[in-house]
C-alpha positions as CSV (number, residue, x, y, z in Angstrom):
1,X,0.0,0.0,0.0
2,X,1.3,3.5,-1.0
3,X,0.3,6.8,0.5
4,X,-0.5,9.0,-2.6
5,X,-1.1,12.6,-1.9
6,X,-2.9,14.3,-5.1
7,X,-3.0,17.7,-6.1
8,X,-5.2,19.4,-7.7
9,X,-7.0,22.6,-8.3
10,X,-10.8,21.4,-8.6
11,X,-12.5,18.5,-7.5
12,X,-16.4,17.0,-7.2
13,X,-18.3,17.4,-5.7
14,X,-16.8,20.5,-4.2
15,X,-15.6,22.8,-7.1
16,X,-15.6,22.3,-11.1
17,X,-14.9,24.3,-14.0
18,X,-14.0,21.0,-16.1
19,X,-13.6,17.4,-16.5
20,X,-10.5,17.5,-14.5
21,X,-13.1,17.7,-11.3
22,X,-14.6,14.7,-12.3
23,X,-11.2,12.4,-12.6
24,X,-10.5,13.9,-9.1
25,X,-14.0,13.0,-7.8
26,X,-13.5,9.5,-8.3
27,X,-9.8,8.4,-9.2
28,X,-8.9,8.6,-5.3
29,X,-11.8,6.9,-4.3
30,X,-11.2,3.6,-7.1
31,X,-7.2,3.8,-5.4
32,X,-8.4,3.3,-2.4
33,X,-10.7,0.6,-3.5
34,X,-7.8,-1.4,-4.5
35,X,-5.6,-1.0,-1.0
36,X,-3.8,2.8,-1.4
37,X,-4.2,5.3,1.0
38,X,-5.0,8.6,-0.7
39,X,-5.4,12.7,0.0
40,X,-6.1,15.0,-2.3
41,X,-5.2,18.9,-1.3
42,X,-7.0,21.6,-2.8
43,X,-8.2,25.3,-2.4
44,X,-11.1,26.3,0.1
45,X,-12.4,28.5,-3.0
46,X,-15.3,30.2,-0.9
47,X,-17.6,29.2,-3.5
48,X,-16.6,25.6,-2.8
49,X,-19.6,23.1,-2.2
50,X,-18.2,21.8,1.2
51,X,-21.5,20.8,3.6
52,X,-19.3,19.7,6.8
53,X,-15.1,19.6,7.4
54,X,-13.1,19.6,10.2
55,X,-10.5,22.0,10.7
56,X,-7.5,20.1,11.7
57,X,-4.7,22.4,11.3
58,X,-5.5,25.9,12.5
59,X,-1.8,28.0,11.6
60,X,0.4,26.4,8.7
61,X,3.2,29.2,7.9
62,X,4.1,28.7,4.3
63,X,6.1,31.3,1.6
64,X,5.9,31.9,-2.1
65,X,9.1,33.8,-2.2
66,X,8.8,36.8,-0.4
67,X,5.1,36.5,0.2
68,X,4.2,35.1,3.6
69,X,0.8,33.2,4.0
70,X,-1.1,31.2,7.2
71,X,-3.1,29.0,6.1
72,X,-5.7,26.8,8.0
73,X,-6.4,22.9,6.8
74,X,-9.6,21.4,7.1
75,X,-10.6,18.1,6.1
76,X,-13.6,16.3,4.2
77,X,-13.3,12.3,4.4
78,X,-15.2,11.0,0.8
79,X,-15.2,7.1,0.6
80,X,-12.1,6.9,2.5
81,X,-10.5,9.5,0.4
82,X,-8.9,12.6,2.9
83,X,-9.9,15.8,1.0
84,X,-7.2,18.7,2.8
85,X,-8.6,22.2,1.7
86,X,-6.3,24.7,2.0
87,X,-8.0,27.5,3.7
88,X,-6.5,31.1,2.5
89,X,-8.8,34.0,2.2
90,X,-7.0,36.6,0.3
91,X,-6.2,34.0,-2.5
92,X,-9.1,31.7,-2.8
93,X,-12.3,34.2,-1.1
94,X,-13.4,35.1,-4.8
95,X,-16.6,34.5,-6.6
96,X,-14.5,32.5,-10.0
97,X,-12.0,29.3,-9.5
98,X,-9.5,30.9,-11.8
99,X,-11.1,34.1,-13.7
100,X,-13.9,36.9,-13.1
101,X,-16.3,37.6,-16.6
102,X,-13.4,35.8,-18.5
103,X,-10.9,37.5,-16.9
104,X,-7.8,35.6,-15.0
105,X,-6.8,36.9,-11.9
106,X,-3.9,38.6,-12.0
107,X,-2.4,36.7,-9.0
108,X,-3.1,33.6,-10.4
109,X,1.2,32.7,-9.9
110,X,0.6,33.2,-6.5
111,X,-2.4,31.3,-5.8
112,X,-1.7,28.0,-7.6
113,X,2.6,28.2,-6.1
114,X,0.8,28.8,-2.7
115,X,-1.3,25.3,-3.5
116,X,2.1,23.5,-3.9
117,X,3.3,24.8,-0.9
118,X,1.0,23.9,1.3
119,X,0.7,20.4,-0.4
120,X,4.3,20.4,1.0
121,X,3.4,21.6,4.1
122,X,0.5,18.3,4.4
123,X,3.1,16.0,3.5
124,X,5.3,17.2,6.3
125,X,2.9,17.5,8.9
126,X,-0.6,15.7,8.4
127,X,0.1,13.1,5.7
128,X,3.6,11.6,5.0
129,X,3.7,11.4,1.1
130,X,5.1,8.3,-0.9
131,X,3.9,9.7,-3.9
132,X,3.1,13.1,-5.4
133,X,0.3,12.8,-7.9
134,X,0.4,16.5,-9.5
135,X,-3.1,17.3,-12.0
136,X,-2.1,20.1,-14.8
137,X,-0.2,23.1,-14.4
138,X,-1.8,24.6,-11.2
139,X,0.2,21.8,-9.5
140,X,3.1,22.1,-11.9
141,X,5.8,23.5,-9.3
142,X,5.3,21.1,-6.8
143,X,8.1,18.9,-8.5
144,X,10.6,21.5,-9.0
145,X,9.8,22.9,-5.3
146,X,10.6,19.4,-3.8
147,X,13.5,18.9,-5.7
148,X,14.9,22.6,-5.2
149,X,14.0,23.7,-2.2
150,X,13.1,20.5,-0.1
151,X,16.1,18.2,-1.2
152,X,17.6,17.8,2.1
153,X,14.8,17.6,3.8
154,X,14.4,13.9,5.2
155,X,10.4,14.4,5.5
156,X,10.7,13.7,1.4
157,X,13.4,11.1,1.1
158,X,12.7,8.7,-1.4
159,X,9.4,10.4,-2.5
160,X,8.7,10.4,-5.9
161,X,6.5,12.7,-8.2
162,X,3.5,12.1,-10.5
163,X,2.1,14.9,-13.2
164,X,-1.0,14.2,-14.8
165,X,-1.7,16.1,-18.0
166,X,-5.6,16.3,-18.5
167,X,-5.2,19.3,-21.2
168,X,-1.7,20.3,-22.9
169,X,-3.7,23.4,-24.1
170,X,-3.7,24.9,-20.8
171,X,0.4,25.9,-19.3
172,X,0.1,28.1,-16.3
173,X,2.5,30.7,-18.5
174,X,3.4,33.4,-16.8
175,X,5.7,36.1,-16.9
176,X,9.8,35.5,-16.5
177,X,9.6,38.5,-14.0
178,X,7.6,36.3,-11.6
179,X,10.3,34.0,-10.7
180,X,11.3,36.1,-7.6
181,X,7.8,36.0,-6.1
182,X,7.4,32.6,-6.7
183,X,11.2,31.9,-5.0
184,X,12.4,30.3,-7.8
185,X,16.0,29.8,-7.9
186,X,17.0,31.9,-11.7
187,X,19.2,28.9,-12.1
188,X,16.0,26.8,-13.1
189,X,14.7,29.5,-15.7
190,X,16.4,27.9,-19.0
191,X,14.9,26.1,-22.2
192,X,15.6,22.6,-20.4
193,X,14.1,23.8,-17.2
194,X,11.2,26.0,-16.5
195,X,11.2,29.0,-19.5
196,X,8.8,28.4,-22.5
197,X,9.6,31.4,-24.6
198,X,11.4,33.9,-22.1
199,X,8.0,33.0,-19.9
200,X,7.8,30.4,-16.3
201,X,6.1,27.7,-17.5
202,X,4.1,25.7,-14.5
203,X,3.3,22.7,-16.8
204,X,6.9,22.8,-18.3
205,X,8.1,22.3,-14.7
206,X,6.2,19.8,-14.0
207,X,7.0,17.6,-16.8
208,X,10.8,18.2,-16.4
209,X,11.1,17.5,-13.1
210,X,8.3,15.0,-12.0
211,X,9.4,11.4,-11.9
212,X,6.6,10.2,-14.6
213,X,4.3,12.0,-17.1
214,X,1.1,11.2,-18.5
215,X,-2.0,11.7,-20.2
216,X,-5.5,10.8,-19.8
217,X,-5.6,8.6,-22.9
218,X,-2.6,6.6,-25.0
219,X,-3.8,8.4,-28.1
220,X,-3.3,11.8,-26.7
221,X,0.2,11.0,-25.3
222,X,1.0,10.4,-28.5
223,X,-0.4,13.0,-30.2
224,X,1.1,15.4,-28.2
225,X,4.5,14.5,-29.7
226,X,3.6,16.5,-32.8
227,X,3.6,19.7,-33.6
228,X,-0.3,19.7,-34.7
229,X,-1.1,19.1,-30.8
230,X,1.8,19.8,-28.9
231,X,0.8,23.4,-28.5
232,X,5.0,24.1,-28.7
233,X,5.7,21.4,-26.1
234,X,5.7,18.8,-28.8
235,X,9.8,18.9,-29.0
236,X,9.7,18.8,-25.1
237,X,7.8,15.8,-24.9
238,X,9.4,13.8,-27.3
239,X,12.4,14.6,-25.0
240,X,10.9,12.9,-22.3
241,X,8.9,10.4,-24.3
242,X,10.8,7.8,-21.7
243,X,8.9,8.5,-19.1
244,X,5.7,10.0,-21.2
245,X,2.6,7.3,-21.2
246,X,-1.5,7.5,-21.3
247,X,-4.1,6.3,-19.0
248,X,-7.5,6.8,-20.6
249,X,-10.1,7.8,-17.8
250,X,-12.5,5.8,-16.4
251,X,-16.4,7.0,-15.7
252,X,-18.7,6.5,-12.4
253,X,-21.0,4.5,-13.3
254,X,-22.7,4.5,-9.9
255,X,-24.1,8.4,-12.0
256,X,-24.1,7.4,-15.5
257,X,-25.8,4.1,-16.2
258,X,-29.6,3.9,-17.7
259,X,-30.2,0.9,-14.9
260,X,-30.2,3.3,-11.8
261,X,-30.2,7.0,-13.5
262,X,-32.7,8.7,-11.5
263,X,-33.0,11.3,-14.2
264,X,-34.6,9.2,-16.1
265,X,-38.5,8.7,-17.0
266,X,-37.6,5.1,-17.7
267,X,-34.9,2.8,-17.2
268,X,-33.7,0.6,-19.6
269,X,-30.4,-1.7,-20.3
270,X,-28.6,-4.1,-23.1
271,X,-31.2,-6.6,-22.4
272,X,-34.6,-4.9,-22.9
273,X,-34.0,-1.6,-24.1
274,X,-37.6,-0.7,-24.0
275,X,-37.2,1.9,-21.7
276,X,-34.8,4.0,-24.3
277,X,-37.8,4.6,-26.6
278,X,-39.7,5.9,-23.6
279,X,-37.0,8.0,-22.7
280,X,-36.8,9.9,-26.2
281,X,-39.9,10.6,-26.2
282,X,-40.2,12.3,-23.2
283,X,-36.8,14.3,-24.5
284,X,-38.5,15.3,-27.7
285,X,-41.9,16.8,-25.3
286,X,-39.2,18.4,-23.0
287,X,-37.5,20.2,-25.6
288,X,-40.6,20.7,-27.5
289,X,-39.0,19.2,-30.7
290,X,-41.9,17.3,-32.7
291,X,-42.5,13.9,-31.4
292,X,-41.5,11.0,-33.7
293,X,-39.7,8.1,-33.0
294,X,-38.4,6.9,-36.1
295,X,-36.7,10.5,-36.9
296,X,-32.8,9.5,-35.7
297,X,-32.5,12.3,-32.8
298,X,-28.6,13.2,-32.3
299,X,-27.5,15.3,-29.3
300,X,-24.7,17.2,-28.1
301,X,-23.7,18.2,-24.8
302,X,-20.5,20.5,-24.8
303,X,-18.9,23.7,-24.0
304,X,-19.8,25.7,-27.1
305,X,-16.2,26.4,-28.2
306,X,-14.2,25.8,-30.9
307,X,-12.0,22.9,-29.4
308,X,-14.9,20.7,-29.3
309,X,-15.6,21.3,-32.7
310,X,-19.3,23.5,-32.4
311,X,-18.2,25.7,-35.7
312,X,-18.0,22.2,-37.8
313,X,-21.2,21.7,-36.2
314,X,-22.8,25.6,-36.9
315,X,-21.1,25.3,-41.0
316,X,-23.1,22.3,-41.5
317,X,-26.6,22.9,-39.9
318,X,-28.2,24.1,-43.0
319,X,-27.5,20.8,-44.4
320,X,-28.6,19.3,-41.7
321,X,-31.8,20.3,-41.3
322,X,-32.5,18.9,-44.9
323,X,-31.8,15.6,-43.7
324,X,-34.7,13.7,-42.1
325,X,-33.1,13.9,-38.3
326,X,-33.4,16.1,-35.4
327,X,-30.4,17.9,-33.0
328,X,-30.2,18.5,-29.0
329,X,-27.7,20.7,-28.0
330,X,-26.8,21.5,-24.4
331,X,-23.8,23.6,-23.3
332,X,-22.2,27.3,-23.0
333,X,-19.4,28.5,-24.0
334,X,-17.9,31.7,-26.8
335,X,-20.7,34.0,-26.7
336,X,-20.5,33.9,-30.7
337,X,-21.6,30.4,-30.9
338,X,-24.0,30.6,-28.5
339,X,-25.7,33.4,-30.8
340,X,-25.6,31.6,-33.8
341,X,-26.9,27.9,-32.1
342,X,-30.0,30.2,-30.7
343,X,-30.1,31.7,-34.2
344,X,-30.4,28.2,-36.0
345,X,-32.9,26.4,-33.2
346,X,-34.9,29.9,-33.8
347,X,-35.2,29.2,-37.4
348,X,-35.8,25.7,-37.6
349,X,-37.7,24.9,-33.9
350,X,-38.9,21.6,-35.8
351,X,-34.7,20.7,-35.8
352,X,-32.9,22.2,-33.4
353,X,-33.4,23.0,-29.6
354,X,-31.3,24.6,-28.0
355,X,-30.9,25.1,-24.4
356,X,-27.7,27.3,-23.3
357,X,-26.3,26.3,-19.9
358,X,-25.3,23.0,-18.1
359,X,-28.5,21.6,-16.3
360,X,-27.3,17.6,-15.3
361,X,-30.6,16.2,-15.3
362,X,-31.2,17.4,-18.8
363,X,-27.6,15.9,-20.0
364,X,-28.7,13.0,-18.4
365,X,-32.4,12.8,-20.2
366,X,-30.1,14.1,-23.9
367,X,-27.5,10.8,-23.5
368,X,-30.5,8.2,-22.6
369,X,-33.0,9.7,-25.0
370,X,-30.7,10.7,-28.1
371,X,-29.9,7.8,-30.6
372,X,-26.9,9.3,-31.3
373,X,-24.2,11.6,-29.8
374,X,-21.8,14.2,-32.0
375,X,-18.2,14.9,-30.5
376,X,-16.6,16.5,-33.3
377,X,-13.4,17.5,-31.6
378,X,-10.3,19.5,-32.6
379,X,-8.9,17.9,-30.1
380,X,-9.8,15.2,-27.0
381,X,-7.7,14.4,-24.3
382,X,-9.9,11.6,-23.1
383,X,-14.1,12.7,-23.7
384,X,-16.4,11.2,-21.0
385,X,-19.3,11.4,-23.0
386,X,-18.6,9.4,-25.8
387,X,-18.1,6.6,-23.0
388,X,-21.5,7.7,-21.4
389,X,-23.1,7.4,-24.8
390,X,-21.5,3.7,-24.8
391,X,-23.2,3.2,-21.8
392,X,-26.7,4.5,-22.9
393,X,-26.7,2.8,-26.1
394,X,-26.5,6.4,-27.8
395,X,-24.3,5.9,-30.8
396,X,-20.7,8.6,-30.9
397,X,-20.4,9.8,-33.9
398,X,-16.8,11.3,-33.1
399,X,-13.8,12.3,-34.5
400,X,-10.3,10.3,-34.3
401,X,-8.8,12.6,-32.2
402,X,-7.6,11.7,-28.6
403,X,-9.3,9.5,-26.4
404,X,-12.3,9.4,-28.7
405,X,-10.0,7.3,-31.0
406,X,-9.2,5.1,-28.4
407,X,-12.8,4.4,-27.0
408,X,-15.2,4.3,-30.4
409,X,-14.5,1.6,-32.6
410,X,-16.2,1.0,-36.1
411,X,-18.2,-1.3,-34.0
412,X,-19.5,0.5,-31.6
413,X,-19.7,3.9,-33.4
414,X,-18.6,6.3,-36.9
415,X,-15.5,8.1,-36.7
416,X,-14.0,10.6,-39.0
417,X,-10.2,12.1,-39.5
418,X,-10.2,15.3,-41.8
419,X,-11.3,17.8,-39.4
420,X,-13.8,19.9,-41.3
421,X,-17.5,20.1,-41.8
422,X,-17.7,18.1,-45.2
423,X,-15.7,15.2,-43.1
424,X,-18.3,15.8,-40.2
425,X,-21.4,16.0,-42.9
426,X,-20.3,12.0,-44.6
427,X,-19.8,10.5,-40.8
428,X,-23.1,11.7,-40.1
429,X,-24.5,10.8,-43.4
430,X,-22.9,7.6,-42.6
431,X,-24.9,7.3,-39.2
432,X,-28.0,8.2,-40.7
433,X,-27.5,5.1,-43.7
434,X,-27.1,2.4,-40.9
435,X,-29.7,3.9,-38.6
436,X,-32.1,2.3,-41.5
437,X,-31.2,-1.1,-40.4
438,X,-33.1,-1.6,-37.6
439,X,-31.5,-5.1,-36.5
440,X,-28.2,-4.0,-37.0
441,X,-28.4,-0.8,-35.3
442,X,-29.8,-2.1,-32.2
443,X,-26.9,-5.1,-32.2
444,X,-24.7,-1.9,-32.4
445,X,-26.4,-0.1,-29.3
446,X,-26.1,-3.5,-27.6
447,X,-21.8,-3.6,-28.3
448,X,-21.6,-0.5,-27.2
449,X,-23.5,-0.8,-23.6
450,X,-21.6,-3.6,-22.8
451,X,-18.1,-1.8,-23.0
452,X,-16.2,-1.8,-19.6
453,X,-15.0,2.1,-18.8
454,X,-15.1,1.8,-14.8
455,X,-11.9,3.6,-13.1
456,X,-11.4,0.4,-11.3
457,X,-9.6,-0.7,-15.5
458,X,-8.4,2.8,-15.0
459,X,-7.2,3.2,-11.0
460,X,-5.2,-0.3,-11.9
461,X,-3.0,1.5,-14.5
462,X,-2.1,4.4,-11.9
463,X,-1.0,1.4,-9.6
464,X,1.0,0.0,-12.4
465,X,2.9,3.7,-12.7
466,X,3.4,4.2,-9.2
467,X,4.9,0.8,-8.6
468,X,7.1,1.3,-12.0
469,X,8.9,4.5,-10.2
């Protein structure tokens, strides 16, 4: 058994902006399914979702150069996971996790350095560390810190460090003038340390200096190699491609599974998928789309931004809404998309509803009562919905990007390379030419249903890593 101490700015049920917040929701709890002993450390953000904790350290002095902090750790025990928040006012006592009206905080260095710190700080005092598992570039200094500043300190001997990226898009750059107030020895800031283009790089840290990297699918830590997703860190990672490797994510199926989903009007699985048919129509009365059965019914439920591929989506709905089908979209995201989704469900309210927002229940109600799901991504790290969709016997129709390459198959679901609308338009058109064959289709639902995402597949890979280091 290992002691692994994760880090991690977000986590369900107490604060989300992403999907990282669902991998840290229930990775820790799958670890200690199988034997580890697990904490996660994270920010009190005062808009945090915390019902009951217990304070159990009151004054923790920690520095971020030449700032000094106290901070106050209170705990939250979640199927035997230890959730340490990291109480600190003046950094996490705002209304946004990391930005105000799409704005980042100015401070933002400050804030995520003081989360490593006091992750430090936990290890030394409340929760001696075998392994650091660090989770995207907020926790990206916690390597170099250890190995820097803590090297001599017995408290760490023989601890070794973990960075998961969920999103290479996102670097924690900030800066080269911010290496004082972070107390950053200058010595690190160099291209095979911590600079990324004369800036400090929290991600490039990480990566240098933890003991393994990887990626929430293999697909993505390969793609990440090149320059077409490397986002410039494509040379970088092909330096450390040793010790570079992808762990696709698992889903809880305890929430997503048409058995037991108490969203649902009725419940239906592989074996007597009756209650599927109930379950669209009820979506198509909710949504106030026209109620037929036999017209294929596709949904989406996304952040409305490029990345995921919405403007293929928006370049092709006039095309679409000749075809004999109907779209559910769900999400928010760049205000100019959201416009022009309103603009097209507006015109054609007999193809396209629109609702503009996250609402669970209704993402629920779109992946049982859809017949099949679009996830035409730039890019994909790993995708959980595809996986729901598996699960619900909603048909992906994705492209082979990421982890939607690794987890749709041509028998489970349509994929597509050439990212653009026309190669978007023929997967669909493809989905819409097999949807005729009734037989086939459902033996297709059924293959997909059947497909075995859990994180326990998942939390057994991490133990794989941790035991490799």
């Amino acid at each position: 058994m290992s002691r692994i101490l994760m880090v991690t700015a977000e986590a369900t049920p107490f604060a989300k902006a992403g999907g990282l917040a669902d991998v840290l929701g229930t990775l820790p709890a799958a670890l200690v399914g199988r034997g580890e002993e697990v904490g996660v450390v994270l920010p009190r953000y005062s808009s945090a979702r915390i019902s009951s904790s217990q304070r159990i350290w009151n004054e923790m002095p920690l520095a971020v150069g030449p700032h000094a902090f106290v901070v106050a750790i209170d705990q939250v025990i979640i199927h035997g996971v230890r959730y340490f928040f990291v109480d600190c006012p003046p950094l996490y006592d705002r209304p946004g996790l990391y930005n105000e009206d799409g704005v980042d905080y100015p401070d933002n260095h400050i804030r995520f350095a003081l989360l490593n710190q006091a992750a430090l700080g936990v290890a030394r005092n409340i929760f001696r560390t075998d392994i650091f598992h660090a989770h995207d570039w907020h926790a990206g200094l916690l390597a170099p810190y250890l190995r820097a500043n803590f090297a001599l300190d017995p408290t760490f001997f023989g601890a070794k460090c973990v960075l998961t990226i969920h999103n290479l898009g996102y670097q924690g750059n900030f800066p080269a003038s911010t290496l004082t107030e972070l107390g950053i020895d200058r010595a690190l800031f160099h291209p095979e340390g911590l600079e990324f283009f004369g800036r400090v790089s929290f991600l490039k840290a990480g990566i240098v200096w933890s003991d393994a990297v990887n990626t929430v699918s293999p697909n993505y830590a390969r793609e990440i190699q090149t320059p077409e997703y490397g986002f410039g860190f494509d040379g970088l990672l092909r330096t450390h491609a040793y010790k570079l490797s992808g762990i696709l994510n698992g889903v809880d199926y305890r929430e997503w599974n048409p058995e037991t989903d108490r969203h649902l009007v009725a419940r239906y699985s592989a074996s007597n998928l009756s209650g599927k048919r109930d379950s669209k129509l009820a979506l198509l009365e909710e949504l106030a789309l026209p109620i037929d059965s036999r017209r294929p019914l596709f949904g989406i439920v996304s952040r409305l931004v490029r990345q995921k591929g919405l403007d293929l989506v928006a370049a092709i709905a006039q095309r679409l809404a000749g075809q004999d089908m109907a779209l559910a979209i769900l999400g928010s995201g760049e205000p100019d998309l959201e416009d022009m989704f309103r603009s097209i469900a507006s015109a054609r309210p007999d193809k396209f509803a629109v609702r503009i927002g996250y609402d669970n229940a209704v993402a629920h109600r779109i992946e049982a009562g859809a017949d099949m799901f679009l996830m035409p991504s730039r890019y994909e790290p790993c995708g959980l919905n595809q996986i729901y969709s598996l699960r619900y016997g909603t048909v992906p129709v994705v492209r082979a990007t990421g982890g939607l390459d690794d987890t749709v198959d041509e028998e489970t679901g349509f994929k597509f390379r050439e990212f653009s609308p026309d190669a978007l338009y023929a997967a669909i058109g493809e989905a819409l030419t097999a949807w005729q064959d009734r037989e086939a289709w459902e033996a297709r639902m059924r293959r997909g249903m059947v497909k075995d995402f859990s994180w326990e597949v998942s939390a057994a890979r991490y133990q794989e890593l941790y035991r490799s280091l």
